[in-house]
N, C-alpha and C positions, 0 to 999 in steps of 0.2 A: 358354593353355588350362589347366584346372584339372581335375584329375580327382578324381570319385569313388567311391568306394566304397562302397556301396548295399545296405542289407539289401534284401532280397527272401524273401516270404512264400513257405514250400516249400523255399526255396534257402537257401544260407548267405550270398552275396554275390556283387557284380556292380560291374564297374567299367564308370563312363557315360565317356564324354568331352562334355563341353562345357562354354559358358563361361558356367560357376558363378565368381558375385563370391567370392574367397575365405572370405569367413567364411558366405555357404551352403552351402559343399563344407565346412565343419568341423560344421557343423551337421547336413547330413544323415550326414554317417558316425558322427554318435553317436545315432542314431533306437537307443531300444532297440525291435528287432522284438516281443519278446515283449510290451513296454506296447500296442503297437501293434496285433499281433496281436485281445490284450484289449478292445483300444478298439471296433476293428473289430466282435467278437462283440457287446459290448454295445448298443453302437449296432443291429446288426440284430435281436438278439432287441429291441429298445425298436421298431425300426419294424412287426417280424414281429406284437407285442400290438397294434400301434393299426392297422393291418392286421385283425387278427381283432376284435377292438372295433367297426370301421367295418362287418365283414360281417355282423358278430351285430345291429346297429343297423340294417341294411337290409334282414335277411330279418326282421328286426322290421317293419319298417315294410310290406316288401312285406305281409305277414299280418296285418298290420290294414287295409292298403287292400282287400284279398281280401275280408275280412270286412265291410268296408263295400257290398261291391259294386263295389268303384271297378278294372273287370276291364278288359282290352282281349279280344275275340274274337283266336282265336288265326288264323281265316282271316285278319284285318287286318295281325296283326303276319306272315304267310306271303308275302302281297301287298307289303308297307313292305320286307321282307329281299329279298325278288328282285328288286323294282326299283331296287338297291344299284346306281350306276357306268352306269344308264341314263339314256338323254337326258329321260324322262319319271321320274325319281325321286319318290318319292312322299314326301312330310312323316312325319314320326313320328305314328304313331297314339297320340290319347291320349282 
């Protein structure tokens, strides 16, 4: 069995036990946390923008169907949400 020693985000390090092929227990004990750390943020601010991009493009879109007239009555969609998980479920109003 092959041990390693494991940055952990928060923490300074952590020893796993298990059976790591040797040269992936030389590999992970050289993660540098802090690229990692890095990685991690940019990645989330990159999915946090296409996130906010996707909501700005739908309340677009909601606001020109509105505008078209293209509404659903909201008794409909009141009726469609409470027959949620009943044996008579009703189809999405459109």
């Amino acid at each position: 069995m092959t041990i390693a020693t494991l940055p952990v985000i928060g923490e300074s390090a952590m020893q796993v036990q298990r059976d790591f092929p040797p040269n992936l227990a030389v590999v992970l004990e050289k993660i540098d946390l802090h690229e990692l750390e890095t990685r991690l943020a940019d990645y989330n601010d990159q999915k946090a923008a296409e996130l906010r991009e996707w909501q700005i493009q739908q309340i677009q879109k909601g606001i020109e169907e509105a505008e078209a007239g293209k509404t659903i009555p909201h008794e409909k969609v009141v009726q469609w949400v409470e027959s949620w998980g009943s044996e008579k479920e009703l189809p999405e109003p459109r």
